[in-house]
Each structure stands twice: as C-alpha cells, then as structure tokens.
C-alpha positions in Angstrom: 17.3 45.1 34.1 14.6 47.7 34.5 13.6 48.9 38.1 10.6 47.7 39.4 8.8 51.1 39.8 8.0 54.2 38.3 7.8 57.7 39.8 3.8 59.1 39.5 2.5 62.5 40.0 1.9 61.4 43.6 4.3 58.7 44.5 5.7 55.6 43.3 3.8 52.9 41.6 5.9 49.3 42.0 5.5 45.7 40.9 6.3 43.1 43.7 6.6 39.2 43.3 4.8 38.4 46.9 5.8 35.0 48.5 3.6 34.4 51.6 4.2 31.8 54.2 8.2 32.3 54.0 10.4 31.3 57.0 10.8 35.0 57.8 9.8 38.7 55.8 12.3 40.3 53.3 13.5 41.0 50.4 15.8 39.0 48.1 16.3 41.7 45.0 15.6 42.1 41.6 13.6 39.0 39.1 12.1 39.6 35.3 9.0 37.8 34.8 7.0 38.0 31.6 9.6 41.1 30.5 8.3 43.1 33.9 11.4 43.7 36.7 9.5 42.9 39.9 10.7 43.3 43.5 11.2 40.2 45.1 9.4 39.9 48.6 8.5 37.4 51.3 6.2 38.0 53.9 5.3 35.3 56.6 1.7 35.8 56.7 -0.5 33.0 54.7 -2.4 34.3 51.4 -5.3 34.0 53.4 -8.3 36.6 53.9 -5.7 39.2 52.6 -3.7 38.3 55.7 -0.5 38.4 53.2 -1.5 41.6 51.3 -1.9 43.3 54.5 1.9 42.2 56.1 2.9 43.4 52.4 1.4 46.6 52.9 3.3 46.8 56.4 6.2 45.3 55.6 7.0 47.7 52.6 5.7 50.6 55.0 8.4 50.2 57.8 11.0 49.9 54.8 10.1 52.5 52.7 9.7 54.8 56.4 6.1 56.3 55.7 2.2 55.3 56.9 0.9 52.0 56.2 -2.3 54.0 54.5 0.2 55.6 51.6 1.1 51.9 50.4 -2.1 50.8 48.1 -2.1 47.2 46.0 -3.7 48.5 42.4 -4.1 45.0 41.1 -3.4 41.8 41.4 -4.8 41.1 44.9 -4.9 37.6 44.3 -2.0 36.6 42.1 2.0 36.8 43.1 2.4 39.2 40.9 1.9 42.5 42.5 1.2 46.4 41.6 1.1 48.7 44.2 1.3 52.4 44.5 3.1 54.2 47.4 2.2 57.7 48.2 4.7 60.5 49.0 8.0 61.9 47.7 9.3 59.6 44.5 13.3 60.5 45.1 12.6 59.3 48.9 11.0 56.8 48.4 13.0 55.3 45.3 16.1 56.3 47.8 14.1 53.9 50.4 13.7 50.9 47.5 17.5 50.9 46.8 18.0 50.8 50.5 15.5 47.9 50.7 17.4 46.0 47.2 20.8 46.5 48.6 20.0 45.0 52.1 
C-alpha cells in the first residue's frame, strides 16, 4: 500500500477518509479506496456547517505539532474523501503521520 501523502514544494499534500460524529477523535490507519491510500480519521464533530472540517483541521494540527492555519482542505469539502495540504517541513511532518498511523 501506497502512503497517503506526498511531499510538495511547501509541505505535504494528504488524502484523509473523514468520519464525523465518531464516539471519540482518532486515527485507525491505513484504507485503499478507488486505488487512493487514504488516512483513516474520526473526528466527533457533526458534518455540519464545516463543524467537522474544522475539528479535522485541529485534530491533524495538534498531531502533526504545527498551527491550525498550515493545515488547508484542497477539495473535497463535502465528501468523506478528503485532500488536504499541510504547510511546513515534509520529513517532519511525514515523521509526525507515522507517529499518528502507528498510534
């Protein structure tokens, strides 16, 4: 299986599988969907108003350790299937997503 990112000139760009309304936030690895590895991740908030886009955002800012404005959704705002780009150093930050996989 594929990651589920790619290192940019500026960061990361990632593809996410959101699940809002879960029990509690996290992250429960690796799925393929439609031949695309996607990072599995739950967040409590409803898909609401962009209530659940926006605990996404924080959610993967506290576990990747840098500001809530560096993570961006690219597409995909209203779908499950997610891409987002995350501003900053690409080794750190795909240090920070193995982190996240590996629990």
């Amino acid at each position: 299986m594929s990651p589920a990112w790619e290192a940019v000139a500026d960061g990361i760009r990632l593809w996410v599988r959101l699940t809002p309304r879960a029990r509690r936030e996290g992250c429960d690895g690796l799925v393929e969907i439609d031949g695309r590895t996607c990072l599995k991740l739950r967040v409590a908030a409803p898909p609401v108003d962009g209530a659940a886009n926006a605990a996404l955002c924080r959610f993967l800012s506290r576990a990747l350790g840098c500001a809530k404005s560096a993570v961006s959704i690219e597409s995909g705002e209203t779908a499950r299937i997610k891409r987002l780009r995350v501003t900053g150093e690409p080794t750190a930050l795909e240090q920070a997503l193995r982190r996240l996989i590996a629990g």
